[in-house]
Backbone bond lengths (Angstrom), bond angles and torsions (degrees), N, CA, C in turn:
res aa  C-N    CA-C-N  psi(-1)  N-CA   C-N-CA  omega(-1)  CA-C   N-CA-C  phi
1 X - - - 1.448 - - 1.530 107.74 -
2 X 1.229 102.67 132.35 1.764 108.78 178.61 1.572 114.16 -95.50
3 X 1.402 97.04 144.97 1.548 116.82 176.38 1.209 91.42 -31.62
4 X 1.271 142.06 -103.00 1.628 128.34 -154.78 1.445 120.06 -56.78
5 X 1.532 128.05 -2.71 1.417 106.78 159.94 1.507 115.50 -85.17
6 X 1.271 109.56 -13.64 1.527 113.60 -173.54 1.856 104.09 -91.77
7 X 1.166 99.21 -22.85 1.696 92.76 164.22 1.833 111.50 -64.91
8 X 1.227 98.36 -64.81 1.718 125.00 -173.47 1.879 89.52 -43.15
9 X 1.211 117.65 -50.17 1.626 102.98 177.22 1.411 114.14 -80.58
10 X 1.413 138.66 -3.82 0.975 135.93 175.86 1.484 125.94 -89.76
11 X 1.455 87.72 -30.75 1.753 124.68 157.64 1.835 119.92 -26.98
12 X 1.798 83.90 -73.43 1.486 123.48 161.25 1.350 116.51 -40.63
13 X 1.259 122.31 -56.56 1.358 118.72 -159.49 1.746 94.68 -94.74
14 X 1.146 127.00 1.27 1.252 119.86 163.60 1.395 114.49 -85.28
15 X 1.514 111.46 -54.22 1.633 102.23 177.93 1.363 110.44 -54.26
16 X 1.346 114.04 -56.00 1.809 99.27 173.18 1.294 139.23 -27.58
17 X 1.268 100.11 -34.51 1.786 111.58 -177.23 1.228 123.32 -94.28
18 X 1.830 99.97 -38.05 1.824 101.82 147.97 1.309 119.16 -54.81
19 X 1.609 122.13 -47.52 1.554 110.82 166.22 1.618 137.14 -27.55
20 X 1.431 79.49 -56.71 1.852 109.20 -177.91 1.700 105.50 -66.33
21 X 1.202 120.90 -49.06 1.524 123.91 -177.17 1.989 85.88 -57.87
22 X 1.094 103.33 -69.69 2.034 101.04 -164.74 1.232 92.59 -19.32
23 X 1.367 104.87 -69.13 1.403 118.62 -130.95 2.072 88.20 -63.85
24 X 1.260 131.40 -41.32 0.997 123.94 -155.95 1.946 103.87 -92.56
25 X 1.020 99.37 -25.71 1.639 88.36 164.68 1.724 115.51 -72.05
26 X 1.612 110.68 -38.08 1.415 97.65 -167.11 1.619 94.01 -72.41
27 X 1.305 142.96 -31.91 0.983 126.22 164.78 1.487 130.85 -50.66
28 X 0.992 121.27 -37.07 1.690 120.35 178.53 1.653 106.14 -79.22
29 X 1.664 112.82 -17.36 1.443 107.56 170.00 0.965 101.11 -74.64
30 X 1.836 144.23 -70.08 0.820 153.75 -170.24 1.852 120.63 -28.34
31 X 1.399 105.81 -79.20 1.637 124.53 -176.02 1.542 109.70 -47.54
32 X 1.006 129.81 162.75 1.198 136.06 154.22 1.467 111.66 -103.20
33 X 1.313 99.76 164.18 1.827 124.78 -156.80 1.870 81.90 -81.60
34 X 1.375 98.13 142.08 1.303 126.08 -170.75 1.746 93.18 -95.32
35 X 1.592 92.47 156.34 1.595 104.81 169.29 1.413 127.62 -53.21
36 X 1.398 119.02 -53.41 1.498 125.41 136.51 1.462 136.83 -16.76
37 X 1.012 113.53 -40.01 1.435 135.59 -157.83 1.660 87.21 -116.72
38 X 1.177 160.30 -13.73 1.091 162.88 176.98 1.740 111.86 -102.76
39 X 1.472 104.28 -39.33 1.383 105.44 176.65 1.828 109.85 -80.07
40 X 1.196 106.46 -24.61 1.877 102.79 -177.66 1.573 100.71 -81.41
41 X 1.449 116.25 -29.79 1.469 108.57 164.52 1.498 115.60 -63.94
42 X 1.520 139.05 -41.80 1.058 130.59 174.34 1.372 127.55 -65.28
43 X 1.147 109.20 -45.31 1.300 129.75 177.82 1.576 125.60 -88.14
44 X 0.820 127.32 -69.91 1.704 125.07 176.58 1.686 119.80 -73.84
45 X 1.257 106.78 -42.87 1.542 100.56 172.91 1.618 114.54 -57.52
46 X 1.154 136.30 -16.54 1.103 133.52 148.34 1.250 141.10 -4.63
47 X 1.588 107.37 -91.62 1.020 150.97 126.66 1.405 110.05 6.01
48 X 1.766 98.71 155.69 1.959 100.55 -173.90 1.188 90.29 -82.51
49 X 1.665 122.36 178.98 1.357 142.55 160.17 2.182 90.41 -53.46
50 X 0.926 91.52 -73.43 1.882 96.35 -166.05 1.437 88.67 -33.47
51 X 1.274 124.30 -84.47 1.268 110.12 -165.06 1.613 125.26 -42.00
52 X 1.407 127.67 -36.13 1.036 129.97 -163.43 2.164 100.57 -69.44
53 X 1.311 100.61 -51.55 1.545 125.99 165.17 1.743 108.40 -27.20
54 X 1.733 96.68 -58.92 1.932 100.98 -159.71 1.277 103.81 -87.08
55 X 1.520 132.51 -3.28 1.939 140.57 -170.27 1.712 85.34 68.63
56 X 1.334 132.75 39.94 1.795 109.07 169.30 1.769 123.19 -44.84
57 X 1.201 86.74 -24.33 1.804 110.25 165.80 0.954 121.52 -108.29
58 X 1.382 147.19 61.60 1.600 130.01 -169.10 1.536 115.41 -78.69
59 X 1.479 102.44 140.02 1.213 132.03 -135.19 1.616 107.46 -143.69
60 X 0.962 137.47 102.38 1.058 123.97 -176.69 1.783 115.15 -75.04
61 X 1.128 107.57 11.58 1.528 121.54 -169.19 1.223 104.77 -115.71
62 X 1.586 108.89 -10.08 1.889 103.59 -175.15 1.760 122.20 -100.65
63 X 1.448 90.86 65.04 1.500 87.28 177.91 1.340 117.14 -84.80
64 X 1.466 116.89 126.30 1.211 160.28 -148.03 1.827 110.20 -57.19
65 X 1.553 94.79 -63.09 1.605 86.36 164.84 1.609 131.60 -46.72
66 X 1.587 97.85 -41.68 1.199 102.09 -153.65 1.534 115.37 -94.48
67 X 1.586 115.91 -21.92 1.603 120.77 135.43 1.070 108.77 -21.68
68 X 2.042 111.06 -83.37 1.619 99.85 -139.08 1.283 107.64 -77.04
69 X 1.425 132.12 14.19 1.612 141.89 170.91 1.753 109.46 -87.09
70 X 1.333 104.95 -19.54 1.327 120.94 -164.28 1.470 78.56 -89.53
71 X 1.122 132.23 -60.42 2.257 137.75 -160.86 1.234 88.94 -88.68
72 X 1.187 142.83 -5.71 1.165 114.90 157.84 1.172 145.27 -93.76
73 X 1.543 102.06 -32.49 1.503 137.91 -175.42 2.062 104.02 -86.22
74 X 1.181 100.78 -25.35 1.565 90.15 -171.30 1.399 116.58 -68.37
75 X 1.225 124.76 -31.07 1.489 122.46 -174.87 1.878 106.82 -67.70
76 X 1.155 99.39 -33.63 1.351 108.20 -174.49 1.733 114.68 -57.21
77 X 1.569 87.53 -42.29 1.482 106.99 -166.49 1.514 125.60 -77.40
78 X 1.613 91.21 -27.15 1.608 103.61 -178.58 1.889 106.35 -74.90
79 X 1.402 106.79 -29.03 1.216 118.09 -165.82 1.846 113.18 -67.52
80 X 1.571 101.89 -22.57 1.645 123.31 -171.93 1.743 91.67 -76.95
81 X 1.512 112.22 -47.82 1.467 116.08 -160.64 1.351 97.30 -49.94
Protein backbone atom coordinates (compact mmCIF):
# COMPACT_ATOMS: atom_id res chain seq x y z
CA UNK A 1 0.00 0.00 0.00
CA UNK A 2 1.32 3.44 -1.00
CA UNK A 3 1.80 6.56 0.99
CA UNK A 4 -1.17 8.20 -0.70
CA UNK A 5 -3.58 5.34 -0.39
CA UNK A 6 -2.89 5.14 3.23
CA UNK A 7 -3.33 8.92 3.56
CA UNK A 8 -6.71 8.87 1.32
CA UNK A 9 -7.90 6.10 4.05
CA UNK A 10 -6.82 8.02 6.84
CA UNK A 11 -8.45 10.96 5.21
CA UNK A 12 -11.67 8.80 5.33
CA UNK A 13 -11.65 7.73 8.66
CA UNK A 14 -11.32 11.28 9.77
CA UNK A 15 -14.27 12.74 8.00
CA UNK A 16 -16.26 9.88 9.36
CA UNK A 17 -15.62 10.65 12.86
CA UNK A 18 -15.99 14.35 12.32
CA UNK A 19 -19.30 13.23 10.76
CA UNK A 20 -20.19 11.08 13.73
CA UNK A 21 -19.06 13.79 16.43
CA UNK A 22 -21.70 16.50 14.27
CA UNK A 23 -24.09 14.35 14.09
CA UNK A 24 -23.90 13.46 17.94
CA UNK A 25 -23.48 16.88 19.43
CA UNK A 26 -26.26 18.43 17.29
CA UNK A 27 -28.23 15.72 18.69
CA UNK A 28 -27.64 16.13 22.40
CA UNK A 29 -28.21 19.99 21.58
CA UNK A 30 -31.20 19.33 19.93
CA UNK A 31 -33.38 16.48 22.15
CA UNK A 32 -34.48 17.06 25.39
CA UNK A 33 -33.35 15.22 28.62
CA UNK A 34 -35.43 12.11 29.00
CA UNK A 35 -37.37 11.01 32.17
CA UNK A 36 -34.57 8.69 33.02
CA UNK A 37 -32.03 11.03 32.52
CA UNK A 38 -33.92 13.56 34.77
CA UNK A 39 -34.54 11.08 37.55
CA UNK A 40 -30.53 10.02 37.91
CA UNK A 41 -30.03 13.80 38.00
CA UNK A 42 -32.46 14.11 40.89
CA UNK A 43 -31.84 11.31 42.59
CA UNK A 44 -28.40 9.64 42.44
CA UNK A 45 -26.15 12.47 41.55
CA UNK A 46 -26.75 13.53 44.93
CA UNK A 47 -25.33 11.15 46.62
CA UNK A 48 -21.43 10.48 47.49
CA UNK A 49 -19.24 8.88 44.79
CA UNK A 50 -19.06 5.66 47.48
CA UNK A 51 -22.50 5.47 47.55
CA UNK A 52 -23.20 5.91 43.97
CA UNK A 53 -20.17 3.00 43.36
CA UNK A 54 -21.79 0.34 46.25
CA UNK A 55 -25.95 0.68 44.72
CA UNK A 56 -26.56 1.99 48.73
CA UNK A 57 -29.81 2.74 46.83
CA UNK A 58 -30.40 0.30 44.18
CA UNK A 59 -31.93 1.70 41.43
CA UNK A 60 -32.44 0.30 38.40
CA UNK A 61 -31.85 3.79 36.82
CA UNK A 62 -28.40 4.22 38.47
CA UNK A 63 -26.02 3.34 35.98
CA UNK A 64 -22.76 3.98 37.28
CA UNK A 65 -20.82 5.44 34.42
CA UNK A 66 -23.19 7.71 33.56
CA UNK A 67 -23.90 9.24 37.19
CA UNK A 68 -20.39 9.75 38.01
CA UNK A 69 -20.08 11.79 34.52
CA UNK A 70 -23.29 13.41 35.52
CA UNK A 71 -21.22 14.59 39.43
CA UNK A 72 -18.62 15.22 37.69
CA UNK A 73 -19.27 17.07 34.65
CA UNK A 74 -22.08 19.32 36.17
CA UNK A 75 -20.16 21.95 37.94
CA UNK A 76 -18.18 22.42 34.91
CA UNK A 77 -21.18 22.71 32.80
CA UNK A 78 -23.33 25.01 34.72
CA UNK A 79 -20.36 27.40 34.82
CA UNK A 80 -20.27 27.54 30.56
CA UNK A 81 -24.21 28.38 30.77
Amino acid sequence: MSLVDKLKKNVLYLLIGCLLTAYLVARAIILPITIDEGGTFYNAVPRSVWDIITYVDPSPNNHILNTLLIKFLYPFLVLIR
